[in-house]
Backbone bond lengths (Angstrom), bond angles and torsions (degrees), N, CA, C in turn:
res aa  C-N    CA-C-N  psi(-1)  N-CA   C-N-CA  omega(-1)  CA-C   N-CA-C  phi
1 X - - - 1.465 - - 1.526 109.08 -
2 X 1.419 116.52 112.15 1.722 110.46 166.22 1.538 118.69 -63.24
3 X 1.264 98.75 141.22 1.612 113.81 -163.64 1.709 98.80 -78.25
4 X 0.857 141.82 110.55 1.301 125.73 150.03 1.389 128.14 -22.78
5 X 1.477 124.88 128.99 1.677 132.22 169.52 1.454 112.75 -57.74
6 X 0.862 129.92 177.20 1.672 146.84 172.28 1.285 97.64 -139.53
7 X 1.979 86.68 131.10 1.998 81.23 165.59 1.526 95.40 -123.86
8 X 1.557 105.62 158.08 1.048 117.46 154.83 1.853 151.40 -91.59
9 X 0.886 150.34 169.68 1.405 126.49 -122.07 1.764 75.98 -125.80
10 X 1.633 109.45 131.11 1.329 123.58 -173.75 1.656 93.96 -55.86
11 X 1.660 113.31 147.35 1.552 104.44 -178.44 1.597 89.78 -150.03
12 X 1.580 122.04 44.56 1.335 133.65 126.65 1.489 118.00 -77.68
13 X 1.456 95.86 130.36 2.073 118.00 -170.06 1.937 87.26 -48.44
14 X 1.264 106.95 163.92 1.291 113.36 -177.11 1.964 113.12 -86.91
15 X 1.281 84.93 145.82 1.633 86.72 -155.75 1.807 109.34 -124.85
16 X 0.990 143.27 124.95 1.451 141.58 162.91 1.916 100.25 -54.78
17 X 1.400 87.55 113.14 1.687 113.23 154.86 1.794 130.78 -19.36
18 X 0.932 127.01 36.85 1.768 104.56 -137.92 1.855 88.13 -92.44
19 X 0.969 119.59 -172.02 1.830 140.16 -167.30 1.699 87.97 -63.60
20 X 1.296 129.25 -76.10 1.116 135.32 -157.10 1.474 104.65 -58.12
21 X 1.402 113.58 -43.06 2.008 107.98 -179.38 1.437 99.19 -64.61
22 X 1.052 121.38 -40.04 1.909 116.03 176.53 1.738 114.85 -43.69
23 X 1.854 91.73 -59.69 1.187 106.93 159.79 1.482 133.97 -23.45
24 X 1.234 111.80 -73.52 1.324 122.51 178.12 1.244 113.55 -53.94
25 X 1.594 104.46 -47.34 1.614 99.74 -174.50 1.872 121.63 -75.86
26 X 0.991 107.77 -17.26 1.932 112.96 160.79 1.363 94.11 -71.69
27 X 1.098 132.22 -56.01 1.560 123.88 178.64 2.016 108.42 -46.45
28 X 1.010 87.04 -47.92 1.912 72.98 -176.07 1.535 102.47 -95.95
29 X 1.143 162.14 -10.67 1.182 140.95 91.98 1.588 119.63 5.84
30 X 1.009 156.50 -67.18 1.534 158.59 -165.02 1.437 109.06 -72.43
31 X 1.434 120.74 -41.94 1.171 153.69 158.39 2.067 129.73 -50.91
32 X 1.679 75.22 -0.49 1.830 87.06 -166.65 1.913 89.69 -134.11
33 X 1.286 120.95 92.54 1.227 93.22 -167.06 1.614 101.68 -108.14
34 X 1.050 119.85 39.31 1.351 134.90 149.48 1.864 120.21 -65.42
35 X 1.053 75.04 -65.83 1.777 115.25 171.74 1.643 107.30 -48.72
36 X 1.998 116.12 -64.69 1.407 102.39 169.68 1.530 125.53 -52.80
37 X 1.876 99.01 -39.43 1.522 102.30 -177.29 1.662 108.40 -51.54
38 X 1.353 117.93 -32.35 1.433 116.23 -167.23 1.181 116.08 -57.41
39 X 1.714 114.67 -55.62 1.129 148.24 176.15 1.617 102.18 -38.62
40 X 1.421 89.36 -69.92 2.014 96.51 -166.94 1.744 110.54 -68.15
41 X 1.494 113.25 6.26 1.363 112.14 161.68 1.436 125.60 -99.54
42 X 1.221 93.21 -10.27 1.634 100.07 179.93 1.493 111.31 -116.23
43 X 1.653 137.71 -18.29 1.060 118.08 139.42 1.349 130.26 -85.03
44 X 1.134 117.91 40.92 1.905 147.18 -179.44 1.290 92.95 -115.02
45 X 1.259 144.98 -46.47 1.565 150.26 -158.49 1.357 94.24 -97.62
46 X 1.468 140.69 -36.77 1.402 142.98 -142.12 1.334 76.57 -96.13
47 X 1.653 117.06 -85.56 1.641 127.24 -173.49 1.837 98.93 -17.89
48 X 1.798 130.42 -67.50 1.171 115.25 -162.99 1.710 104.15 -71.29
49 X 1.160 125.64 -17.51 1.140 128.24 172.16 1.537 115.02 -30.88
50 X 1.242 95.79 -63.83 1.850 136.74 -163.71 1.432 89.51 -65.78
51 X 1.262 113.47 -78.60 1.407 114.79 -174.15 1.651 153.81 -71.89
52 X 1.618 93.52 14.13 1.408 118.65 178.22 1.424 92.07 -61.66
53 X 0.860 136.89 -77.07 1.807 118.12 -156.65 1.849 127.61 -34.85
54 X 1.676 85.40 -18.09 1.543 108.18 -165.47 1.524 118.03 -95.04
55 X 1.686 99.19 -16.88 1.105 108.44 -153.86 1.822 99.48 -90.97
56 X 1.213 108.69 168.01 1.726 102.49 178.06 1.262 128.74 -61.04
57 X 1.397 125.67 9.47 1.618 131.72 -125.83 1.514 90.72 -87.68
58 X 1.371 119.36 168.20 1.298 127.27 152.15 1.521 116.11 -77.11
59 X 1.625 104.42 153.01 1.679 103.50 -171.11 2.229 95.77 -61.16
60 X 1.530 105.35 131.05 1.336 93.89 -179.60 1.520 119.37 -85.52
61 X 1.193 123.24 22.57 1.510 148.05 144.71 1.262 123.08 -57.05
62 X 1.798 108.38 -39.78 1.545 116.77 -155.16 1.909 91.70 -74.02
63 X 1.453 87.64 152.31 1.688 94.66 168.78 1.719 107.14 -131.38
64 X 1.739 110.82 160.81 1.283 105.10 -172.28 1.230 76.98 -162.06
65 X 1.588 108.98 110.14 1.722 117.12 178.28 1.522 108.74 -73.85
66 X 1.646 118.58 -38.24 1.464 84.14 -177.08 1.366 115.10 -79.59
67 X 1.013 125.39 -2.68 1.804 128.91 167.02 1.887 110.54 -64.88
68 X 1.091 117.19 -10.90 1.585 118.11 -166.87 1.746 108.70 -54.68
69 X 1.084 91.66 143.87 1.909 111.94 -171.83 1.730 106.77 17.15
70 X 1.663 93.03 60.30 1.519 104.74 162.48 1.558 105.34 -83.26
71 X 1.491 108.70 147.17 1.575 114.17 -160.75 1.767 117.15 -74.07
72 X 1.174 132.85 179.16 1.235 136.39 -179.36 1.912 109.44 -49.66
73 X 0.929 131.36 -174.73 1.613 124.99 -179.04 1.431 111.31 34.52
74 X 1.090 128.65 -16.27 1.511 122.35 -179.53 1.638 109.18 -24.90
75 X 1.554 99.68 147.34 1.375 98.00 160.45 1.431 128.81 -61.46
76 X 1.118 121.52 107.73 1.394 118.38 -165.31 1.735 115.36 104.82
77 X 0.950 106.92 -35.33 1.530 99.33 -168.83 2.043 104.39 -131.39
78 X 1.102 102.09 81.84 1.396 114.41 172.09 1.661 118.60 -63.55
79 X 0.809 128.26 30.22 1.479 152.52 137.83 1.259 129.28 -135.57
80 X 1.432 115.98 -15.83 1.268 114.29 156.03 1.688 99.97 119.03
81 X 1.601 127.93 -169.52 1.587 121.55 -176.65 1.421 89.43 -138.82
82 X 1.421 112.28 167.97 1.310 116.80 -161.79 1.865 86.27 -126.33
83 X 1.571 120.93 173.91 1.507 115.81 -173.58 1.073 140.45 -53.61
84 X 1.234 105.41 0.02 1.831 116.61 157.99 1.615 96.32 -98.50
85 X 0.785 170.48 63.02 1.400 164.61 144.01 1.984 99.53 54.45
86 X 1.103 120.82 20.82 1.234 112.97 176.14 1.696 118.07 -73.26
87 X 1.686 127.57 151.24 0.495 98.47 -153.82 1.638 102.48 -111.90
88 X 1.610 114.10 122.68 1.582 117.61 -160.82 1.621 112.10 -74.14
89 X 1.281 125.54 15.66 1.283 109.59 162.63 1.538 112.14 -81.72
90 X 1.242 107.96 -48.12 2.024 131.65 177.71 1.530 87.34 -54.88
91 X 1.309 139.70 -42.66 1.789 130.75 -143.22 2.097 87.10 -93.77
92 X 1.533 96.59 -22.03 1.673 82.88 -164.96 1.314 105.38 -89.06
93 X 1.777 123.13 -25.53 0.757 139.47 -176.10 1.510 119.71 -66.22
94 X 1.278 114.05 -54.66 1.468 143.95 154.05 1.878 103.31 -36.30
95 X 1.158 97.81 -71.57 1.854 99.74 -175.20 1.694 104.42 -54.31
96 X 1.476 108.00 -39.40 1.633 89.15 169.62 1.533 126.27 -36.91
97 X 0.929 92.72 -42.83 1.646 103.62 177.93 1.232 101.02 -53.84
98 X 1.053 111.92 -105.72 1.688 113.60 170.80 1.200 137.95 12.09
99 X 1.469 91.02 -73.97 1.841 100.80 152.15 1.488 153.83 -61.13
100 X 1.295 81.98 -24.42 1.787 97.66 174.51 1.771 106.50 -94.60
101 X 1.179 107.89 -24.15 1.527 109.45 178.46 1.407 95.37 -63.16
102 X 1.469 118.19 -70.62 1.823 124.30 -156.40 1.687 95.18 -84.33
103 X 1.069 144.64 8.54 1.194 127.48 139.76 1.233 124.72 -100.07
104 X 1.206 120.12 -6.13 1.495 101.94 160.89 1.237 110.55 -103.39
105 X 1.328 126.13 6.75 1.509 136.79 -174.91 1.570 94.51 -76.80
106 X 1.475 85.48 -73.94 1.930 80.09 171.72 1.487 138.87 -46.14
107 X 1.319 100.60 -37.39 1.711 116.61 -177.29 2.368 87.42 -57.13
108 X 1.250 121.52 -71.10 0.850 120.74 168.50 1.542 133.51 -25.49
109 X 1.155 86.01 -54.23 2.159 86.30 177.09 1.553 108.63 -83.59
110 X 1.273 116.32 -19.96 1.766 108.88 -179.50 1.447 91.98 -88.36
111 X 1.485 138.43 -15.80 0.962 147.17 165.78 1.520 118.65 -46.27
112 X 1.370 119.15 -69.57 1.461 134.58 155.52 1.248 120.11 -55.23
113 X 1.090 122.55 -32.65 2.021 121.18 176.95 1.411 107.62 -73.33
114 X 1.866 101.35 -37.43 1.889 100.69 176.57 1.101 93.56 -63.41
115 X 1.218 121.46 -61.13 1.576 118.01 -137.93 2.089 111.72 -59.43
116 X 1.523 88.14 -33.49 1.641 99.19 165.07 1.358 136.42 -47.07
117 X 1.736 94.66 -36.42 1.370 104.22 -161.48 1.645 80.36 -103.88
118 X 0.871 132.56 -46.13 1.739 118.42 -166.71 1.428 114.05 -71.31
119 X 1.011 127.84 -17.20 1.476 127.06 172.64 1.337 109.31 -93.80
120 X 1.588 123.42 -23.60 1.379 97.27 178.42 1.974 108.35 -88.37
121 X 1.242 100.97 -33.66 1.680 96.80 146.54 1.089 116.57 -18.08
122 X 1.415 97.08 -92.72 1.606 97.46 -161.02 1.438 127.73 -52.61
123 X 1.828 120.34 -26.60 1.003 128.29 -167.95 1.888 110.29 -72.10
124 X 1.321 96.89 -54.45 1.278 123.36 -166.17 2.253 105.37 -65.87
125 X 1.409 80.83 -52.52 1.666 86.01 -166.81 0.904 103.49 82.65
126 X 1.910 102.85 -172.38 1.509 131.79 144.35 1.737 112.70 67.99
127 X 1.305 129.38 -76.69 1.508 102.65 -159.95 1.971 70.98 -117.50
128 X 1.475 113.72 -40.55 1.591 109.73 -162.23 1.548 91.96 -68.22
129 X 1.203 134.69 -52.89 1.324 128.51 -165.68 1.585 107.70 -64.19
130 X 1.347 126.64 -19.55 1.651 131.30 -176.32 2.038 92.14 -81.21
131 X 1.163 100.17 -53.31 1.577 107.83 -153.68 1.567 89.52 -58.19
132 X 1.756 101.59 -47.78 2.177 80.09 -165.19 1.573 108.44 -88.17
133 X 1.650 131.64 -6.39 1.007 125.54 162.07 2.092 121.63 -57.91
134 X 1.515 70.94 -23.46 1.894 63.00 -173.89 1.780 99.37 -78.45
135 X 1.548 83.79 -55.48 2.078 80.28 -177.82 1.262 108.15 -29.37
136 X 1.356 131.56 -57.51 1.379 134.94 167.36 1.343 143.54 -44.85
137 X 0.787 117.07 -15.42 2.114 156.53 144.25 0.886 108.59 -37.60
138 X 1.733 109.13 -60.91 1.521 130.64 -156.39 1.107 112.59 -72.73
139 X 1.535 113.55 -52.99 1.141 139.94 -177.63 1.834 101.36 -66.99
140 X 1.303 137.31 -13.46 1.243 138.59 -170.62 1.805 96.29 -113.60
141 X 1.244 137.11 10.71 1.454 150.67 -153.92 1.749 83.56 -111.48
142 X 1.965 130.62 -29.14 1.448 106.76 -163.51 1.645 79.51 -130.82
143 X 1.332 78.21 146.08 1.706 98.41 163.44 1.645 112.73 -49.80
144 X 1.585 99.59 132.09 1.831 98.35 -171.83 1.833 103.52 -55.92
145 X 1.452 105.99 -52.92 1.364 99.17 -164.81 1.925 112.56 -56.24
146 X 1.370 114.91 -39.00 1.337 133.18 -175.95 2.125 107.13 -58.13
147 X 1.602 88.08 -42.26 1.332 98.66 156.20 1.573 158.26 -90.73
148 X 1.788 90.68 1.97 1.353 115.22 157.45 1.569 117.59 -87.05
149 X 1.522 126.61 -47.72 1.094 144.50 118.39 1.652 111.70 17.04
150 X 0.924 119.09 -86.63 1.350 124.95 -171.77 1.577 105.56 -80.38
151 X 1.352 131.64 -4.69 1.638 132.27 175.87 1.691 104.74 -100.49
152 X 1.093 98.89 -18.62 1.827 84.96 175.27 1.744 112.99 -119.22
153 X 1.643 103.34 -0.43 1.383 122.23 168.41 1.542 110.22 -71.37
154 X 1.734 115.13 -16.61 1.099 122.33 -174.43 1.687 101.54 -113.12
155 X 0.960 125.67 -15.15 1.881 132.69 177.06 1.133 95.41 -86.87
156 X 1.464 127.24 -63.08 1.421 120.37 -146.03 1.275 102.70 138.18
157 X 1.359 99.90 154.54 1.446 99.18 179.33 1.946 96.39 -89.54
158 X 1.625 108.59 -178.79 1.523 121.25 -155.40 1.266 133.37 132.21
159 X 1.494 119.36 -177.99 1.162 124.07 -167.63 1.777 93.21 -84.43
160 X 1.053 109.15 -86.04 1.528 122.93 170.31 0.927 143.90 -24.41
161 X 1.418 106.67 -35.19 1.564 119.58 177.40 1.653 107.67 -88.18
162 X 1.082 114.86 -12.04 1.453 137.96 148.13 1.261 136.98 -27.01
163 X 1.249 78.28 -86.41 1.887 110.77 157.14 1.410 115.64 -32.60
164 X 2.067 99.19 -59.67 1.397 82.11 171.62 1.148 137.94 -100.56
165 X 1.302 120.23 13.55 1.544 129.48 -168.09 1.765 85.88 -75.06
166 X 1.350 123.18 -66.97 1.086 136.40 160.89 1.607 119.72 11.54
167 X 1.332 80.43 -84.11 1.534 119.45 176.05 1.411 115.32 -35.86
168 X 1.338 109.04 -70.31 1.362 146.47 177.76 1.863 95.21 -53.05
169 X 1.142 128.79 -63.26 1.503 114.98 -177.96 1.393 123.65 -90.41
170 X 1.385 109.02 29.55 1.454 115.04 169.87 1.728 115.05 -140.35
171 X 1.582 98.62 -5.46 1.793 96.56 144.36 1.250 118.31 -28.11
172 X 1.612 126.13 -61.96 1.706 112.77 -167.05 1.591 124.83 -58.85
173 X 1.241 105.33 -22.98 1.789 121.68 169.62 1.021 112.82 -60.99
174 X 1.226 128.41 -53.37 2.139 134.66 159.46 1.198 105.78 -55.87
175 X 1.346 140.28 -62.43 1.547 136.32 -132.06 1.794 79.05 -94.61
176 X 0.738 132.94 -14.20 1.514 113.69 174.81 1.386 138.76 -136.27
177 X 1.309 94.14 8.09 1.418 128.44 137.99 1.770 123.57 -62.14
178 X 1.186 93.14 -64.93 1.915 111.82 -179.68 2.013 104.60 -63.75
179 X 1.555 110.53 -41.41 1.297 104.20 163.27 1.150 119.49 -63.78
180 X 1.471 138.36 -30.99 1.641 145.93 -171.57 1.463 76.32 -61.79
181 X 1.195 120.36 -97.71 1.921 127.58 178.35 1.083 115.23 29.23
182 X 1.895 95.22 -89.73 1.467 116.63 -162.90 1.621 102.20 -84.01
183 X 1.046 133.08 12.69 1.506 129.01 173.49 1.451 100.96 -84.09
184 X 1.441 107.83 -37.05 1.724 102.10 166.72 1.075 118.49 -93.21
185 X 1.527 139.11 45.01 1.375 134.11 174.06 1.640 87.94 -142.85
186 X 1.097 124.80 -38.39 1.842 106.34 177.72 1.138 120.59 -27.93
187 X 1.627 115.58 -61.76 1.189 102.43 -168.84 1.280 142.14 -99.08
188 X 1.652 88.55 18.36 1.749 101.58 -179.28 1.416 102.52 -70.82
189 X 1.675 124.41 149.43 0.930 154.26 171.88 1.742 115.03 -25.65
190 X 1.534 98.45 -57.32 1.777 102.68 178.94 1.598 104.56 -53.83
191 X 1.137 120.00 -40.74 2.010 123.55 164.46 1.409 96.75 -33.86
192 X 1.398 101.20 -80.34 1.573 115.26 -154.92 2.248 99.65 -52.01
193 X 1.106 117.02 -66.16 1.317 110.00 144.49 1.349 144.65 10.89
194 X 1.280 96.95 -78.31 1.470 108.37 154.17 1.237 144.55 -57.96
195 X 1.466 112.05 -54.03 1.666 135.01 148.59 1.478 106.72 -38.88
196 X 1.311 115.20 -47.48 1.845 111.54 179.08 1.429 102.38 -42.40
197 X 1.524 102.62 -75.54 1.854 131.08 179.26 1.110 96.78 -18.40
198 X 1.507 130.77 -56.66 1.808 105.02 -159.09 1.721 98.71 118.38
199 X 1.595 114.82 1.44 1.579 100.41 -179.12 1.737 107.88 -82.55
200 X 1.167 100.81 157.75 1.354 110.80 174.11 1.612 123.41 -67.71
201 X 1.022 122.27 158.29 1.387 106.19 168.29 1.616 125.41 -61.28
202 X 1.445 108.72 -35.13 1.859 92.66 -171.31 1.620 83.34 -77.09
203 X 1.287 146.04 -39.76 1.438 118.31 -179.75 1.446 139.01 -52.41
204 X 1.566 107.02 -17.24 0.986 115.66 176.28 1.973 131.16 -80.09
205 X 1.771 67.39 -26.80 2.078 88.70 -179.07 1.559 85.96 -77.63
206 X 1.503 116.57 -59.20 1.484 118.31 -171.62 1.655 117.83 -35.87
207 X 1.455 80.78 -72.41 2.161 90.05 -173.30 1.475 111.97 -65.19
208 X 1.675 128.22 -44.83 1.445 115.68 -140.72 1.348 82.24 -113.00
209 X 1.807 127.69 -52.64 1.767 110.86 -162.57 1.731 115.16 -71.88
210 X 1.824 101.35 -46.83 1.670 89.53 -176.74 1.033 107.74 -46.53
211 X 1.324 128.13 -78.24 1.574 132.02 -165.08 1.420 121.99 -21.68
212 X 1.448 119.03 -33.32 1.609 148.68 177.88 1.495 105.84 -61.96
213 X 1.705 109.64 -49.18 1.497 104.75 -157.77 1.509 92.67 -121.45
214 X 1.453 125.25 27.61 1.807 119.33 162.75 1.695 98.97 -76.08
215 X 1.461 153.78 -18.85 1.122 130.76 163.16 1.736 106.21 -61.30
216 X 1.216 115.84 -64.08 1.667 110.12 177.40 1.402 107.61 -43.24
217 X 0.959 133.40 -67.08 1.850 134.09 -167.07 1.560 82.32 -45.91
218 X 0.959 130.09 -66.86 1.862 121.61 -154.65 1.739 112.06 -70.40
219 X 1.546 103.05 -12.42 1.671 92.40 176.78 2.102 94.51 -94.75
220 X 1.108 104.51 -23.62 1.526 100.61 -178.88 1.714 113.88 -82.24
221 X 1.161 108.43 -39.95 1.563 101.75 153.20 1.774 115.01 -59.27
222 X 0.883 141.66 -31.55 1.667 151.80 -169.83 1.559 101.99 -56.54
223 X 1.916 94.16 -59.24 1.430 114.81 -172.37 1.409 128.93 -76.34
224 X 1.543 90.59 -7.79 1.641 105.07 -166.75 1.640 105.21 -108.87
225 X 1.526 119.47 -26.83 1.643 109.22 -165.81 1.589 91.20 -83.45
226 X 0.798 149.11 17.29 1.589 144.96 167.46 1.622 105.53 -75.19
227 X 1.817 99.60 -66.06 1.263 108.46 -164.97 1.712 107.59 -65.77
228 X 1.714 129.03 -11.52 0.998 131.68 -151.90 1.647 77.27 -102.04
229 X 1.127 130.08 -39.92 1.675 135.77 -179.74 1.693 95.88 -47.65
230 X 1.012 134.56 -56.68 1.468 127.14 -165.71 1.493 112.08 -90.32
231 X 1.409 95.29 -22.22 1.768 81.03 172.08 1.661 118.13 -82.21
232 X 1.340 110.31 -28.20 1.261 108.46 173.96 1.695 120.46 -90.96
233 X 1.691 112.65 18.40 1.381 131.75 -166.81 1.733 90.14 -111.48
234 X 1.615 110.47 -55.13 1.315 115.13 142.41 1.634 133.76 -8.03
235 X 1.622 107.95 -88.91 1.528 110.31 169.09 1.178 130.26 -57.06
236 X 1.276 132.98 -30.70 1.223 125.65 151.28 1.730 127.74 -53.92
237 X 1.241 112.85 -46.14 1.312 129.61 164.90 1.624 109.81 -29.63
238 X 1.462 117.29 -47.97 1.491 141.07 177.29 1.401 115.04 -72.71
239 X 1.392 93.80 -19.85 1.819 89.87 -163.79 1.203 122.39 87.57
240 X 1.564 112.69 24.54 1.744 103.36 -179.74 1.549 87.82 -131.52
241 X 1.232 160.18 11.59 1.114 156.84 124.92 1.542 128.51 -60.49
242 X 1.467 113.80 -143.50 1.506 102.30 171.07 1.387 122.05 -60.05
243 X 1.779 102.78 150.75 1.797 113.43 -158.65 1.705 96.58 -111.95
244 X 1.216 110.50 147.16 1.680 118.74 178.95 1.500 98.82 -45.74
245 X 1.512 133.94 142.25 1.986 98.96 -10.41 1.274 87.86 -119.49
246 X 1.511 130.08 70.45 1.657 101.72 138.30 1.050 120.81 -79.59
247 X 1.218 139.71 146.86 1.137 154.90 -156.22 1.767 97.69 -87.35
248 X 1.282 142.26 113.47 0.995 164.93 170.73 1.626 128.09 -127.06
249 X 1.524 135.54 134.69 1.495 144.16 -174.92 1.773 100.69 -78.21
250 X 1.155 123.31 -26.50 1.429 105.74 152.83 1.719 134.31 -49.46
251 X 1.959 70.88 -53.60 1.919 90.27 -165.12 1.575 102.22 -76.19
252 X 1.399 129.03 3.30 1.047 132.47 -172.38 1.362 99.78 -99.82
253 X 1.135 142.65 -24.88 1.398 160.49 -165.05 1.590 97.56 -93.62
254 X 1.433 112.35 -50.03 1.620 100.61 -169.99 1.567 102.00 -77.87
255 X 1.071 90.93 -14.14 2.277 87.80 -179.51 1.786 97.47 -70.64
256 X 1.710 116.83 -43.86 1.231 97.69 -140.27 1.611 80.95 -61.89
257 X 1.673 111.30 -42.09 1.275 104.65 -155.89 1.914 137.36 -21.18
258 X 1.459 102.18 -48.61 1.565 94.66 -157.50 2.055 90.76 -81.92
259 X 1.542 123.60 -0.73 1.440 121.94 179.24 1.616 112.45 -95.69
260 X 1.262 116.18 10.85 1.641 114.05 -138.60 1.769 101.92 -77.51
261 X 2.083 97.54 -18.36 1.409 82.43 -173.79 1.293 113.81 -95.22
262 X 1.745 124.51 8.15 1.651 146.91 -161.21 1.320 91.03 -106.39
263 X 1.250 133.85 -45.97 1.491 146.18 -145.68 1.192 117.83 -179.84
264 X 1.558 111.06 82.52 1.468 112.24 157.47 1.093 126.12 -99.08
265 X 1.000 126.81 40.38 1.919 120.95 140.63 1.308 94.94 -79.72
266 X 1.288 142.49 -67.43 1.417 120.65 -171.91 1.374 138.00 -3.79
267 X 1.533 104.86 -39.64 1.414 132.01 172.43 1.595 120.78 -87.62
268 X 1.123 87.46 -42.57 1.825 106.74 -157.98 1.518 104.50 -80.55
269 X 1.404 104.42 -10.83 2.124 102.18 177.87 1.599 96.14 -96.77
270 X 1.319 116.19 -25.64 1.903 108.65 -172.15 2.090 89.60 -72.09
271 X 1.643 106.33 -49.19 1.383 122.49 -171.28 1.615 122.04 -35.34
272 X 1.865 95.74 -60.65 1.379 106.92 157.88 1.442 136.18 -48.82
273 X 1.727 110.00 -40.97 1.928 110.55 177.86 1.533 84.57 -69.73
274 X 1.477 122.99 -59.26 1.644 95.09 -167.27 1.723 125.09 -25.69
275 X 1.248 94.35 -59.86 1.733 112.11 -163.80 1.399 109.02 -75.19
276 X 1.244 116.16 -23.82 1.636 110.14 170.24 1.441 103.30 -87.36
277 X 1.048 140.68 -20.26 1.490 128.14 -171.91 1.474 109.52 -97.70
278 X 1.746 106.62 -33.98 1.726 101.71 170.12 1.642 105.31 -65.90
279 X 1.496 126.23 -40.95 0.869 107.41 -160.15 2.024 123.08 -92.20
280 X 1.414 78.88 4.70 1.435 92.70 -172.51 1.913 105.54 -91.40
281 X 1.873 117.00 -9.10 1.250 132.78 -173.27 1.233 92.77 -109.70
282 X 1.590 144.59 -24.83 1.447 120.60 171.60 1.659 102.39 -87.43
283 X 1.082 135.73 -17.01 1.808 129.01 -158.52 1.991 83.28 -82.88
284 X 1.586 92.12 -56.76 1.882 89.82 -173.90 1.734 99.67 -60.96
285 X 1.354 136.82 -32.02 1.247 96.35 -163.40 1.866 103.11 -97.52
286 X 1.160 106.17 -5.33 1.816 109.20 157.71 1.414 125.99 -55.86
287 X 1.591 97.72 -38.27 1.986 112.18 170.94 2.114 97.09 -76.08
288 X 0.824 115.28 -37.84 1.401 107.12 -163.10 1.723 113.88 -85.40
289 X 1.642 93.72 -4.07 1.269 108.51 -178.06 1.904 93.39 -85.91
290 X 1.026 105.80 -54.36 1.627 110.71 -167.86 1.478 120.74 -60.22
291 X 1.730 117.76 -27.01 1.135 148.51 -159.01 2.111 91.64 -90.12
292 X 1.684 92.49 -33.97 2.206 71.11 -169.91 1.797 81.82 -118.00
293 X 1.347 120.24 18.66 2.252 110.83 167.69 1.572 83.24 -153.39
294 X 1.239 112.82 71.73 1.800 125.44 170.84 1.441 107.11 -50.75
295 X 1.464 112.24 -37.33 2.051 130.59 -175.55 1.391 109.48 -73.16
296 X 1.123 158.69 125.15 1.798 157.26 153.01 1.761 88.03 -48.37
């Protein structure tokens, strides 16, 4: 099982954007070519993502029994067909979709639920910052997957309910992450500033802190839609994610399974997009981490 990264919360004073800080930072970006490789593997996966409808593929639905777990190069099937004779280049290609939608779907909505709960934390303190830190405790007391598990064990199984089980047990990684953040931006001066002015509080979280901590949210989303890729590559795998036959890198995994010792590519082409796309979203979001907290 790959471990998930940790990021840490940018702890440069807050700064206006201008041409040249962009600048610099594609410059140390270009300079990290770990980081481009990351990048150019995952908008390499996105691009075929996009363009499956366009592409020559066979429908990855279609089945052709006497074609079943014909080998890699096959005529016709250049990755080969899995026990319906389907054909697993179109099914892996196809599940990209799938996968990159509901994992970054999720990375996104646990994205916004953290970001809710950690800023009003951090802003507020005292009884609000105790009350949702503990909920958040609580919620860090069960294993995420054990606790995704049991949130769509109670929806239903699916695409969606997925998403949010997902979602839902990886809130505590944002909400206290995004509070680390804004615990160092309260008390800088432009706060105090503001509060002089006459702004309200949600204007203040609104206008002066988000804006501050959208580089952190984007290296913790970076670091996080990988690990959200296998957990929801995971539930399907189980049968509580995507249902036959969309084509899914879980559900592609539970097919190769019961053939793996007749035919393992069956497995090993869903296996591979996993591991190149998780690993191609933690290397880029490790470079994108260094690029906006350049200092240890």
């Amino acid at each position: 099982m790959l471990e998930r990264a940790t990021a840490r919360p940018a702890t440069a004073p807050p700064a206006s954007r201008s041409p040249h800080a962009y600048a610099r930072a594609l410059a140390r970006l270009r300079r990290n070519p770990p980081a481009v490789a990351g990048l150019a593997a995952v908008l390499a996966m996105a691009a075929l993502a996009v363009a499956a409808p366009l592409l020559p593929l066979a429908p990855p639905d279609q089945t052709h029994f006497v074609s079943r777990l014909a080998g890699p190069l096959s005529s016709g099937y250049p990755a080969g067909s899995d026990q319906l004779g389907r054909d697993l280049l179109s099914r892996v290609i196809w599940g990209t979709r799938t996968s990159l939608v509901v994992g970054i779907g999720a990375a996104l909505l646990a994205l916004v639920i953290g970001a809710l709960v950690g800023i009003t934390a951090a802003y507020y303190g005292g009884y609000a910052d105790n009350l949702l830190m503990r909920g958040i405790d609580i919620l860090l007391g069960f294993p995420e997957i054990l606790l995704a598990i049991a949130i769509v064990a109670a929806l239903g199984p699916g695409l969606v309910h997925a998403m949010i089980g997902v979602a839902l047990a990886n809130v505590p990684f944002y909400a206290r992450g995004i509070r680390g953040a804004v615990l160092t931006l309260r008390t800088h001066e432009f706060i105090d500033a503001a509060r002089a002015a006459g702004a309200k509080n949600l204007r203040i979280m609104a206008r002066h802190l988000l804006p501050n901590i959208v580089g952190a949210m984007a290296v913790f989303v970076s670091l996080n839609v990988g690990w959200m890729l296998t957990e929801t590559a995971g539930l399907s795998f189980i049968g509580l994610g995507a249902q036959p036959p969309t084509p899914d890198w879980g559900t592609m995994l539970a097919d190769g399974r019961s053939v793996i010792t007749v035919a393992p590519h069956v497995a090993t082409v869903a296996g591979a997009a996993i591991v190149l796309a998780v690993l191609g979203l933690n290397v880029f979001g490790e470079g994108l981490r260094e690029i906006i907290d350049p200092h240890p």
